[in-house]
Structures are given as C-alpha cells and as structure tokens.
C-alpha positions as CSV (number, residue, x, y, z in Angstrom):
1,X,66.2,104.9,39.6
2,X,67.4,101.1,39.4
3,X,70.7,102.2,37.9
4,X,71.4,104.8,40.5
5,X,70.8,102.6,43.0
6,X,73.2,100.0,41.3
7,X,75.4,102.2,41.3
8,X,75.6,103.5,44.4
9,X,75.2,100.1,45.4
10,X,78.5,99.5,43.3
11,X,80.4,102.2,44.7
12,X,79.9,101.4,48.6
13,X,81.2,97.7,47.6
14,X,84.3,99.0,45.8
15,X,84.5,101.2,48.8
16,X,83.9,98.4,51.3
17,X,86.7,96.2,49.5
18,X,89.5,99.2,49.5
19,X,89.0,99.9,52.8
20,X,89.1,96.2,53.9
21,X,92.4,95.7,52.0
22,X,93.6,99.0,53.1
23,X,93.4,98.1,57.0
24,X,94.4,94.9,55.8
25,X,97.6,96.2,54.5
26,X,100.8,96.7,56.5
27,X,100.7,100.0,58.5
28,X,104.2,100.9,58.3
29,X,106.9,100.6,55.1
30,X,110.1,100.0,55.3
31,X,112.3,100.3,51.6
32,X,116.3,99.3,51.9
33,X,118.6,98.5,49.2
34,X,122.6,97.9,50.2
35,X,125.8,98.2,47.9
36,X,129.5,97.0,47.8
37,X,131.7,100.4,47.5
38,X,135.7,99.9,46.9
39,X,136.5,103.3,48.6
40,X,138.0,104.9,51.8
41,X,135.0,105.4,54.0
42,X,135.7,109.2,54.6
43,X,134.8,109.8,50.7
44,X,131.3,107.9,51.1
45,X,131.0,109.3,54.6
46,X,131.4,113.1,53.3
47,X,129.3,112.6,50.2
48,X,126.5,111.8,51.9
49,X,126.7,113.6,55.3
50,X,127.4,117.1,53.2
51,X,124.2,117.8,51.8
52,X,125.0,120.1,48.9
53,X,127.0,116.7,47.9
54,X,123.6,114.8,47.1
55,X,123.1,117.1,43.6
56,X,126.0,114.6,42.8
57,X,124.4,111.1,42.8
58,X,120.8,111.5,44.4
59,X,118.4,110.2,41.7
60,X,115.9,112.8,42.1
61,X,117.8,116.1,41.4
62,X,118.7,114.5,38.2
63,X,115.0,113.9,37.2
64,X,114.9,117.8,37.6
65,X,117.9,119.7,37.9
66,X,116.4,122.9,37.8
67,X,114.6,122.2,41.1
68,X,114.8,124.8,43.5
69,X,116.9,123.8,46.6
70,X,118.1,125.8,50.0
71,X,120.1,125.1,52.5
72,X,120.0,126.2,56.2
73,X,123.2,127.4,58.1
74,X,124.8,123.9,58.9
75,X,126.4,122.6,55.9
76,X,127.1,119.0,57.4
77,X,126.3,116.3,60.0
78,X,123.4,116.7,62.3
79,X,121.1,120.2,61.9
80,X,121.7,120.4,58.3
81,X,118.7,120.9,56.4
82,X,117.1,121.5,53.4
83,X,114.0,122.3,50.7
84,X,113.5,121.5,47.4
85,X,110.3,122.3,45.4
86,X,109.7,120.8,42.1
87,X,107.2,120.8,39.1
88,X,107.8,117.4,38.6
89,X,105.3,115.3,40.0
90,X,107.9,112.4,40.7
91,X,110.3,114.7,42.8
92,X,107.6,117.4,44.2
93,X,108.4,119.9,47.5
94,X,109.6,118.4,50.6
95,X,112.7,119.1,53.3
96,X,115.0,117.1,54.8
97,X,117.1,117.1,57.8
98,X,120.2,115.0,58.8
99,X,119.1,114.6,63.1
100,X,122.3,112.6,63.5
101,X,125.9,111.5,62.2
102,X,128.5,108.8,63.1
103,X,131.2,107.2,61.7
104,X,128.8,104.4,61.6
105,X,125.3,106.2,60.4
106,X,123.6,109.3,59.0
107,X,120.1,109.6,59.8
108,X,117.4,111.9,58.4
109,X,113.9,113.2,58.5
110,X,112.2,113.8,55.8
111,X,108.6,115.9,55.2
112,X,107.1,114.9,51.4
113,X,104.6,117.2,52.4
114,X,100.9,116.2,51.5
115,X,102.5,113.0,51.1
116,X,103.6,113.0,55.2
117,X,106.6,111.9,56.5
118,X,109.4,109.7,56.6
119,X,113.1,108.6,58.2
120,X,116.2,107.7,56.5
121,X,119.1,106.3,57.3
122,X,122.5,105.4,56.2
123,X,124.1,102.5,57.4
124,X,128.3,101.8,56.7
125,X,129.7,98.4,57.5
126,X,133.3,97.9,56.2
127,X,134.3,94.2,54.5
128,X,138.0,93.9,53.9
129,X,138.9,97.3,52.1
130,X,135.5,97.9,50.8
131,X,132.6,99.1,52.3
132,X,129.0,97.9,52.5
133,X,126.6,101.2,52.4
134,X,122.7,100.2,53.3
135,X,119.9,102.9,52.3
136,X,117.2,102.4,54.4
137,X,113.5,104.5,54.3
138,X,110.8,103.9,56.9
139,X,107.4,105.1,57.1
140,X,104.0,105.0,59.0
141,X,100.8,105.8,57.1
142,X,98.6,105.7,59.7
143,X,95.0,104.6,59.4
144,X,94.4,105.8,56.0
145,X,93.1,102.9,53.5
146,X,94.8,104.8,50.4
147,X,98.1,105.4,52.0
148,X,98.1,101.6,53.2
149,X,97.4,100.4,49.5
150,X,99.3,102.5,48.0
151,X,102.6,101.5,51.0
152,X,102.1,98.2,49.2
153,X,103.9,99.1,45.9
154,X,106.8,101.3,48.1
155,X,109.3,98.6,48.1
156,X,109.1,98.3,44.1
157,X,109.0,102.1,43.2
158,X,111.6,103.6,45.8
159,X,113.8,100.3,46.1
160,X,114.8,101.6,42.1
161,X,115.7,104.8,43.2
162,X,117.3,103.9,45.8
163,X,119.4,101.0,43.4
164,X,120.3,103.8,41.3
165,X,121.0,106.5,43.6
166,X,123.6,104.0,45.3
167,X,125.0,103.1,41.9
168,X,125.4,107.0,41.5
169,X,127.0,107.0,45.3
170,X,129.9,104.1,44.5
171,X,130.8,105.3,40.9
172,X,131.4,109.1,42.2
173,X,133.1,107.4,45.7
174,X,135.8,105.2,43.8
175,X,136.5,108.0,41.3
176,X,137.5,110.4,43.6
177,X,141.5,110.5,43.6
178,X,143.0,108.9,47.5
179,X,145.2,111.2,49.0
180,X,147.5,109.7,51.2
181,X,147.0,109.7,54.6
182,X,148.0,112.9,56.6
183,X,150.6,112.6,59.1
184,X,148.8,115.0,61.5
185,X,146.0,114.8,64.2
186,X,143.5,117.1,63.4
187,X,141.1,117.6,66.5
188,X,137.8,119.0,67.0
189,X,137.7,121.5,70.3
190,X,135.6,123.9,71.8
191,X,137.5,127.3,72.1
192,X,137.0,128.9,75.4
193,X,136.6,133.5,75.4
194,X,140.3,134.8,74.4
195,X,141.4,138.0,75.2
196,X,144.4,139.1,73.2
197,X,147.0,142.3,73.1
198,X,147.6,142.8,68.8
199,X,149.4,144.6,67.2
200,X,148.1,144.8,63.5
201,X,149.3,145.2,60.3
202,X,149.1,144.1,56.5
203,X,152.2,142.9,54.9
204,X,154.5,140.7,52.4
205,X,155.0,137.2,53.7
206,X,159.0,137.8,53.5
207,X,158.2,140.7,56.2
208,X,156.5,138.1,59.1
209,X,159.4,137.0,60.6
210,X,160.7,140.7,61.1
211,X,157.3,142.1,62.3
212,X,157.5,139.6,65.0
213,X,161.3,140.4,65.9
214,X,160.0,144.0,66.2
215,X,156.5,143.7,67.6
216,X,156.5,140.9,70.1
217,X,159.5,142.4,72.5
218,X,158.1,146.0,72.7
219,X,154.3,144.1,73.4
220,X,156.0,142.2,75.9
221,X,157.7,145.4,78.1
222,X,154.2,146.8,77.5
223,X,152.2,144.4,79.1
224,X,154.8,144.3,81.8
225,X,154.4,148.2,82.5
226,X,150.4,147.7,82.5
227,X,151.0,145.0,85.2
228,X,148.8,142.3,82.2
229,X,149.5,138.5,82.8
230,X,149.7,136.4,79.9
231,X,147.6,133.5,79.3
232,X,148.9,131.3,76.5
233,X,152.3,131.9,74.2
234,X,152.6,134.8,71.7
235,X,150.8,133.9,68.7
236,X,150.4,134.9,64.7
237,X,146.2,136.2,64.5
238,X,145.7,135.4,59.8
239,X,143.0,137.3,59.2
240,X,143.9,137.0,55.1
241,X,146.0,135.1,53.1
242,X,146.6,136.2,49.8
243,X,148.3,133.4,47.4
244,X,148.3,135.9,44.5
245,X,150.2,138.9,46.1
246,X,151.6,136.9,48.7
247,X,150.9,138.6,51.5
248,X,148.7,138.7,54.6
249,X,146.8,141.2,57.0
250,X,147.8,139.7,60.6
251,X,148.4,140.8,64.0
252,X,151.7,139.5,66.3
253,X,149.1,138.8,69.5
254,X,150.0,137.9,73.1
255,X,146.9,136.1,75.0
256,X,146.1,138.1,78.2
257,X,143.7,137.5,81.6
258,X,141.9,140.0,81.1
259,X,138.3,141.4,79.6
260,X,136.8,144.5,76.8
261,X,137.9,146.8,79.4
262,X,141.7,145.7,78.9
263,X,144.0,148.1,77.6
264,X,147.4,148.5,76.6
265,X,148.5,151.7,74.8
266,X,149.6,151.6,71.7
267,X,147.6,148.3,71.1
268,X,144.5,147.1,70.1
269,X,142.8,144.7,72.6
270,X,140.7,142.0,70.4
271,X,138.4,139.5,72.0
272,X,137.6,136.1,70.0
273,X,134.5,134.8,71.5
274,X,133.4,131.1,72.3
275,X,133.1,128.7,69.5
276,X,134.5,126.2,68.1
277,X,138.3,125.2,66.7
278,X,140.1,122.7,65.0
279,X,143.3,122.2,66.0
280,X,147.2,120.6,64.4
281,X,149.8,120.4,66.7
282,X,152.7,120.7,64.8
283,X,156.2,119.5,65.4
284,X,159.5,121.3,63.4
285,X,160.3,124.2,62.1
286,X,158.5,127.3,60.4
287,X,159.3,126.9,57.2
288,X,157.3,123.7,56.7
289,X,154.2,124.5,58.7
290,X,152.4,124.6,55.7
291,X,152.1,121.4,55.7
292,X,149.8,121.6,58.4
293,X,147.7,124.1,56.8
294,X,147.0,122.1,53.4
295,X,146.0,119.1,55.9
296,X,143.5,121.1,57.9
297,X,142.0,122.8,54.9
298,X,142.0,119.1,53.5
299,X,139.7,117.7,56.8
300,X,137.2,121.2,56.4
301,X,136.6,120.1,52.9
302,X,136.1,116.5,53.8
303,X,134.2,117.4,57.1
304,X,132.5,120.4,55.3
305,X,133.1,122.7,57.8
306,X,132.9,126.5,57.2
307,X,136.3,128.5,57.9
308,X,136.2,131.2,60.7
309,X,138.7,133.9,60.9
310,X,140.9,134.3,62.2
311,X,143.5,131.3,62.0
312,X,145.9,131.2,64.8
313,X,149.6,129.9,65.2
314,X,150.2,129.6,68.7
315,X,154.2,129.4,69.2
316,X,154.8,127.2,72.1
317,X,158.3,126.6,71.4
318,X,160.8,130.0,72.2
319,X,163.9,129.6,69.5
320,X,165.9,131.6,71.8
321,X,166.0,128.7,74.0
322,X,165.9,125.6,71.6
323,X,168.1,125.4,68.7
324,X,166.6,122.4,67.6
325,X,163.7,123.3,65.0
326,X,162.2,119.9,65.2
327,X,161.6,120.1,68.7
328,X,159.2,123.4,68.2
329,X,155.6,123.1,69.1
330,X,153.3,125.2,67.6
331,X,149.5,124.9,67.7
332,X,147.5,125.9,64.9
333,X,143.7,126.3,65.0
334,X,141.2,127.0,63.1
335,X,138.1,128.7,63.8
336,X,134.9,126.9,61.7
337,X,131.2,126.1,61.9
C-alpha cells in the first residue's frame, strides 16, 4: 500500500508541476520567419494568393504528396478554401481559408482540427527591386496546460517550416520567366443584366468580317421595324475559339432595352446575367486586337480567375465614319469568377 500511495503521491506532484508551468506559459504563439525575394511582386503575390499554387513550395505537401486535397469554388483571393487529410502524423487533416487579399497581405484561417485553430498571414514589403515576404502564424491555446507547454516549442518546430517553405517560395518566384509589362489596363468591373439581339453562327475566322457586313445591317432595320432601342454598340458574342481549326461559334449581337420577353424575328434574344467582367479598352485596328486577348488571358492566369463565356468585343468605333484605324475603340470583356 506504501508504494501506491507513493505513487499516486508522485503522479499529483508531476501533475501539480505541469499544470503550474502550463498556466505559467504564454497563452498565445506567435511563429514568423521573413525572406529577401529578387522578383516582381505579382509572381509572389499569385503564388501564394492561388491556392492550388502552394503544392509548389509549401513544405508540407512535399512531406506527403499523395495527400488528399480539395478545393472549394473560388480559386483565389479571399473565400478560397481548402482540405487536406493525411496519414502522416506531421501534416495530418485540417482546411484552410484565405479571409482576405491585398496588394499588401493575404490572410488565412486555418482548422488543424483536434489540434484547434490558427491565423496566417502574408506580409509584402518591397526594398529597392526586391521584395521582403514575412510568414506570420498566430495562435491561442486557451487554458489548457498541455497546449501551453507544448506552444513553448512552436517557434522552433514551425519557424523551420516556415524557413523552408519561404526558401521554396523565392527559388520558384525568381525562376519564373518576367514578361514585359503589358501596354493595356486591364480592369475589374461588375457587369450590369444585358439584353442582346444575336444572330448566331459557327464559322472560319476569314468569314467574321463578312458575317458582320451581312448580319449587322439587316439586325439593324430589324430592330428598327420592332420599334427596339439599342443600348450599347454592336458587338462580336465568342462563345469558342478554336486555335486548331481556326474557327469560332459567335453571334454579331446588338445590345437592346429590353427584357426575356424581347423579340425580334428571325433572331435569338440572349440575356447575360449579372456578374462580373474584366475589361481592355483597346485603341487601333482589328487586325491587332489580339494583342489584347493574350494580355487579359495573361492577368486571369496571374489573378487566377476562371473564364466565363462568352467574351465580348464591343465596337465603339463605326469605320464608316473614321478612316483612321488607330482611332477605333473597342471594348473587350471578359466574363470570369
């Protein structure tokens, strides 16, 4: 009976000493590591604020790559989220969401599970032509002893992560090839309800320029007959592009006050609801508008953006009345989430 009792009496003191150290320890962690990066701030920006990027340089996907990982419906900047689960006991199950994203910042929340919870953050100061990225982690555990002593080693354990991820980070950032600089605005805008008169078709790219010499008159004395007001220039609708075949499925389309119940004979009445757009305002003629294209498929990448259909060229400029091709406007949006 005198060893049980010694032991017992053993046990509470151990107990008695982890608990005092435990309340005794600091209530709240806080883990940040920072790293000189010689690259544009738009490559380290998209690497981290596009989360299917992270499988690129995050330390813990490459402890187990076949981790399971989804992703919910936004692909970047604040909402996106997602959940990995692992059999390694060093990576585990958790999810992770970005709750907000500046120019400046990315932070995140993050739920380890059993092991609670947590907030990142990103922090991007630039110095000259590099830039100074700061990984930051921050944490309360509560009133539990455990946690507390445990909190105590944090710094040392995540801080070489977090060193390595960030080494990960800089050598993918200043390999990435700089494209120079595009020479167009791209902007983000919410697109209002548009009503539109179409006429479609699927064609050759030689064959655009003649569909609209046929199409857009006779949609014009149409309209006119049905009494329609227009509400915007005529416009190309892309609803493919085919690089291959080099052709398209698009509609010539006149933008109309109108609602479902609008109809023109002849046409098809299409309806793109609210959402939003990004938007090139292009100078010059036709035959170099693709220009504009490669630069806003260039930002989507960068931005991570999903591509709507479909794309619109909005022809502000008539020819008829301005022989002087660089002096065409034509607005080109595209739809994306």
């Amino acid at each position: 009976m005198k060893i049980i009792k010694r032991i017992l009496i053993t046990l509470i003191i151990l107990a008695a000493i982890v608990a005092t150290v435990g309340f005794l320890s600091p209530r709240h962690i806080h883990v940040e590591r920072s790293l000189i990066m010689k690259a544009p701030s738009e490559i380290i920006f998209s690497q981290i604020n596009i989360l299917k990027n992270w499988k690129k340089w995050e330390p813990w996907y490459q402890m187990d790559t076949a981790m399971k990982m989804e992703y919910n419906q936004i692909p970047a900047g604040a909402g996106a989220g997602n959940k990995w689960s692992s059999t390694n006991s060093k990576v585990g199950s958790g999810d992770m969401t970005i709750t907000s994203s500046t120019p400046d910042s990315i932070s995140t929340a993050m739920n380890f599970m059993e092991h609670g919870v947590a907030t990142g953050k990103f922090v991007f100061v630039k110095k000259d032509s590099m830039i100074k990225v700061t990984w930051i982690m921050e944490s309360d555990l509560g009133m539990n002893p455990i946690g507390r002593i445990f909190g105590l080693f944090m710094d040392k354990m995540m801080g070489a992560d977090f060193e390595k991820g960030l080494a990960n980070l800089k050598h993918i950032a200043e390999s990435i090839p700089v494209k120079p600089k595009s020479k167009y605005e791209v902007k983000e805008e919410d697109a209002p309800e548009k009503v539109y008169i179409v006429k479609r078709d699927s064609l050759g790219w030689a064959e655009i320029s003649a569909f609209y010499q046929k199409n857009l008159p006779a949609m014009f004395e149409a309209m006119t007959k049905a009494k329609l007001e227009m509400a915007g220039a005529p416009s190309g609708l892309f609803f493919k592009w085919d690089t291959i075949n080099k052709s398209t499925i698009m509609a010539a389309a006149i933008p109309v006050k109108g609602n479902a119940k609008t109809k023109v004979k002849g046409y098809e009445t299409l309806i793109l609801p609210v959402g939003k757009n990004l938007h090139i305002e292009y100078h010059g003629g036709y035959y170099e508008i693709g220009s504009a294209h490669n630069s806003m498929h260039d930002y989507i990448n960068e931005k991570g953006f999903i591509q709507g259909s479909p794309i619109i060229e909005e022809y502000v400029s008539d020819p008829s009345k301005e022989a002087d091709s660089s002096k065409w406007i034509t607005n080109v949006f595209y739809p994306v989430k």
